[in-house]
C-alpha positions in Angstrom: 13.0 -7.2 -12.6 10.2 -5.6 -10.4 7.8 -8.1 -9.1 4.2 -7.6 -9.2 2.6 -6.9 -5.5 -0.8 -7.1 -4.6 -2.4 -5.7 -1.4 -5.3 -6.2 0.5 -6.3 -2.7 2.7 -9.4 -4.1 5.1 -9.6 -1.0 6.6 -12.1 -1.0 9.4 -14.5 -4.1 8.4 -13.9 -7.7 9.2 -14.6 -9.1 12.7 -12.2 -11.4 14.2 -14.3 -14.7 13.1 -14.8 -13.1 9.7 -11.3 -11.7 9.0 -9.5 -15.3 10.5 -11.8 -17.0 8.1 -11.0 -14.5 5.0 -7.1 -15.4 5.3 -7.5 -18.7 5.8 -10.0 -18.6 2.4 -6.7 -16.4 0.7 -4.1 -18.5 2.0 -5.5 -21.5 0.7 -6.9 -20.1 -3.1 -2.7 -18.4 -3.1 -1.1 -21.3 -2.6 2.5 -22.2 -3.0 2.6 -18.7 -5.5 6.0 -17.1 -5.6 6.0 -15.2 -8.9 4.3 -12.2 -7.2 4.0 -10.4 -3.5 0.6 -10.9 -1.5 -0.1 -9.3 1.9 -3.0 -9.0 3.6 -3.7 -5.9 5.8 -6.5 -6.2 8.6 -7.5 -3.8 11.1 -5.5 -4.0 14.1 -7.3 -5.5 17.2 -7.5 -9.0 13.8 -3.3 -8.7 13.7 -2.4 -11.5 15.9 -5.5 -13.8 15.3 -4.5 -13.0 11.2 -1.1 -13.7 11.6 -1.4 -17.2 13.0 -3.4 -17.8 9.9 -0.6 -17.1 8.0 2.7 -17.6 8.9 4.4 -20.0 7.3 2.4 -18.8 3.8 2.8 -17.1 0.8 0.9 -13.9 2.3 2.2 -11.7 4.4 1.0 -9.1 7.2 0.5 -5.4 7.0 -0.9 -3.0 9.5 -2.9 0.1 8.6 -1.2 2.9 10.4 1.8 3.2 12.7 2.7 6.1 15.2 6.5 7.1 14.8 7.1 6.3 18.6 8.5 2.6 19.7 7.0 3.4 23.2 5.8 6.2 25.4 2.2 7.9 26.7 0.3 7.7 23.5 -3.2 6.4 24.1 -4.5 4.5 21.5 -1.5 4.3 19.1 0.1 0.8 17.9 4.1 1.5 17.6 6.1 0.2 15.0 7.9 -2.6 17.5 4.2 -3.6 18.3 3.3 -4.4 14.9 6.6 -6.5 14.4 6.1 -8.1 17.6 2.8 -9.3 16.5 4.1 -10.5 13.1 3.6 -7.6 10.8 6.4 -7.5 7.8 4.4 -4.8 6.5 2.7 -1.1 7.1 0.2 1.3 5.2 1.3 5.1 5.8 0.3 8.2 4.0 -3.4 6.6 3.0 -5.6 9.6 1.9 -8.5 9.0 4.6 -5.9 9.6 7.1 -4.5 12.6 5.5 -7.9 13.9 4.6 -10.0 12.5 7.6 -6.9 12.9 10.2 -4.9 16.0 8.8 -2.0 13.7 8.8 0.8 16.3 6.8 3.6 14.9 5.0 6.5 15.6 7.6 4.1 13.5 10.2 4.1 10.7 7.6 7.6 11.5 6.8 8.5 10.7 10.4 6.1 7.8 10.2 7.7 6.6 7.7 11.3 6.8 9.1 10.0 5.2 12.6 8.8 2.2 10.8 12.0 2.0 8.5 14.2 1.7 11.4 12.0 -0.5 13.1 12.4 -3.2 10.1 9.2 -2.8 8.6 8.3 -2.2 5.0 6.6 0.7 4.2 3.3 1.2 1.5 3.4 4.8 1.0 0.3 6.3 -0.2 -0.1 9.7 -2.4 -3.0 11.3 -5.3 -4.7 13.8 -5.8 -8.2 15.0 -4.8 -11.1 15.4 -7.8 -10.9 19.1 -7.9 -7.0 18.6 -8.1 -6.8 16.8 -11.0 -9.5 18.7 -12.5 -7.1 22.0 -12.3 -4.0 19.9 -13.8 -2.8 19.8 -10.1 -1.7 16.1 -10.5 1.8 16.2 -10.8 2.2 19.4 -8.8 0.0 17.1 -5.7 2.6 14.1 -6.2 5.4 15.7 -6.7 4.6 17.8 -3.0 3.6 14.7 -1.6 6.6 12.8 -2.2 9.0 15.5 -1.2 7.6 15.4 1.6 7.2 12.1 2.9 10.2 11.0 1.6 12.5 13.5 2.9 16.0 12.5 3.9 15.4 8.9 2.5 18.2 7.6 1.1 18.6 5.2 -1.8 19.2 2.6 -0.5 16.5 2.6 2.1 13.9 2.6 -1.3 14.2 -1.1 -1.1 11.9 -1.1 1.8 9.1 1.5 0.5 6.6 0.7 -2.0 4.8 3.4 -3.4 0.8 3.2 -4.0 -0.5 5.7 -5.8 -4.2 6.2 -5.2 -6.1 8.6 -7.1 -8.6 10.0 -4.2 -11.4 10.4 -6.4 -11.3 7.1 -7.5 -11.4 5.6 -3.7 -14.3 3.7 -3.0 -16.3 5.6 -5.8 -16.6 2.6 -8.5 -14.4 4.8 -10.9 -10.7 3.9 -11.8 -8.0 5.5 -13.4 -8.3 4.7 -17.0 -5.0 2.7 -18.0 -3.2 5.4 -19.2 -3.8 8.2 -16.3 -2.4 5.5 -14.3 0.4 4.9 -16.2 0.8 8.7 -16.6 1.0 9.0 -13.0 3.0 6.2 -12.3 5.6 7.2 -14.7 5.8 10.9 -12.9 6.4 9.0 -9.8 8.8 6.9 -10.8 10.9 9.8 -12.5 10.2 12.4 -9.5 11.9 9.4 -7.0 14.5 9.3 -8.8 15.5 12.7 -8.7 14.9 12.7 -5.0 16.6 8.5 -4.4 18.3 8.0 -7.1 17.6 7.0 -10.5 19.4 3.4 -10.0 17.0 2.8 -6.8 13.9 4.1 -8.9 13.9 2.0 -11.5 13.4 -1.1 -9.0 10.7 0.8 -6.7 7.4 -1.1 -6.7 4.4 1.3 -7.5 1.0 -0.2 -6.6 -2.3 1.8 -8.0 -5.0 1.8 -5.8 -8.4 3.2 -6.3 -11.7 0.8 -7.0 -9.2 -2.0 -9.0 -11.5 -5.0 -9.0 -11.1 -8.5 -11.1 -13.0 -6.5 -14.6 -10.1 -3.8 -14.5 -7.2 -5.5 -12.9 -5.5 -6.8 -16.0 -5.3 -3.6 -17.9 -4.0 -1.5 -14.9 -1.4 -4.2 -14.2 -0.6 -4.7 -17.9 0.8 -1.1 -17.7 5.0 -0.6 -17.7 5.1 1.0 -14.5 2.6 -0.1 -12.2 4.3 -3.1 -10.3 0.8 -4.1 -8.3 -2.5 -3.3 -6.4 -3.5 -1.7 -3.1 -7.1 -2.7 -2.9 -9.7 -2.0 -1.0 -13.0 -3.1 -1.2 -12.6 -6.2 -3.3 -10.0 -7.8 -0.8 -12.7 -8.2 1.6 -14.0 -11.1 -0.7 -11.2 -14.0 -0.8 -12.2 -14.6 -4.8 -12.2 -11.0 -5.9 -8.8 -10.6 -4.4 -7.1 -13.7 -5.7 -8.7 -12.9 -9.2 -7.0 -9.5 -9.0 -3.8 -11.9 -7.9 -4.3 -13.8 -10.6 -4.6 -10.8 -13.3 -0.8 -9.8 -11.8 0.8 -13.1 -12.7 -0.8 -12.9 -16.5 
């Protein structure tokens, strides 16, 4: 049975008092709490000072971004080594801000993606659609390119290490969701589509997150859906309460 998993994207807020001090405010409201996944994802110069908060815990630590290198003359990239050297168990790839506001393609996250797999990482891939996509029936079409491409030459039993967030763009920091059912709609297509590309054994246990303005008023009916196994949020994981009411809505 899929567990629920719930994570927190800071993106580029926090300082390093303020983000030490919102782990240590979710590491305490989380407790001992098995029956779901929590990890907590702050930007990257917080990593290390975050990860002595919680090691040891029931949260673990994502990064934001990874470059598909171990080592080498890349100025200002963080390697996948780097980010399990500083404690990381997990890593955001594919987000749409870095596809839109980067031109990251899907074979860059595809190598991305491979990189942090053979580093030991775990992998939150991110895919949706754009507003005018979805508007033109484009969904499935968008997905279904997306996940060709960054998953190419995955195999099935590397799926065990990728979770899958799907985050509709247009609902990114806008205040508007994904009703329940577009979201399971979407979800569902994923979850079909990785199977024909992974295996339809490997599919069925793939964790799909939603992402896209979930906050504690919407969380239970998104996560009450069959196929969506969690939460990629932004915004409300910057408040310690918010996020561990969204927690709370995935152990319901």
């Amino acid at each position: 049975m899929r567990k629920k998993f719930i994570a927190g994207n800071w993106k580029m807020y926090t300082s390093s008092i303020t983000a030490e001090m919102l782990a240590s405010s979710v590491v305490k409201l989380l407790g001992d709490e098995t029956r779901l996944q929590v990890a907590v994802c702050p930007p990257f110069p917080f990593l290390a000072r975050v990860a002595s908060v919680v090691k040891g815990t029931a949260v673990a630590l994502g990064a934001q971004n990874c470059y598909p290198k171990d080592e080498g003359a890349f100025t200002g990239e963080v390697s996948p080594t780097m980010l399990l050297d500083v404690g990381c168990q997990y890593v955001i790839l594919g987000h749409s801000e870095r596809r839109q506001k980067m031109a990251e393609t899907d074979a860059f996250i595809n190598e991305k993606v491979h990189a942090a797999l053979k580093a030991g990482l775990k992998v939150i891939l991110c895919i949706g659609e754009t507003l005018d996509e979805r508007k033109a029936n484009r969904t499935e079409a968008v997905l279904d390119t997306q996940l060709v491409g960054s998953l190419a030459k995955i195999a099935a039993e590397q799926l065990k290490n990728i979770t899958i967030a799907y985050e509709p763009v247009w609902a990114i920091g806008t205040g508007v969701n994904a009703t329940p059912q577009q979201a399971q709609d979407a979800h569902a297509f994923v979850r079909q589509r990785v199977g024909g590309l992974c295996g339809a054994e490997s599919a069925k246990e793939l964790i799909i997150q939603y992402g896209g303005s979930v906050k504690p008023d919407n969380a239970a009916t998104l996560l009450g859906q069959a196929d969506v196994d969690g939460a990629l949020v932004g915004g409300a994981s910057l408040k310690a309460e918010d996020f561990l009411a969204i927690v709370r809505a995935g152990i319901c």
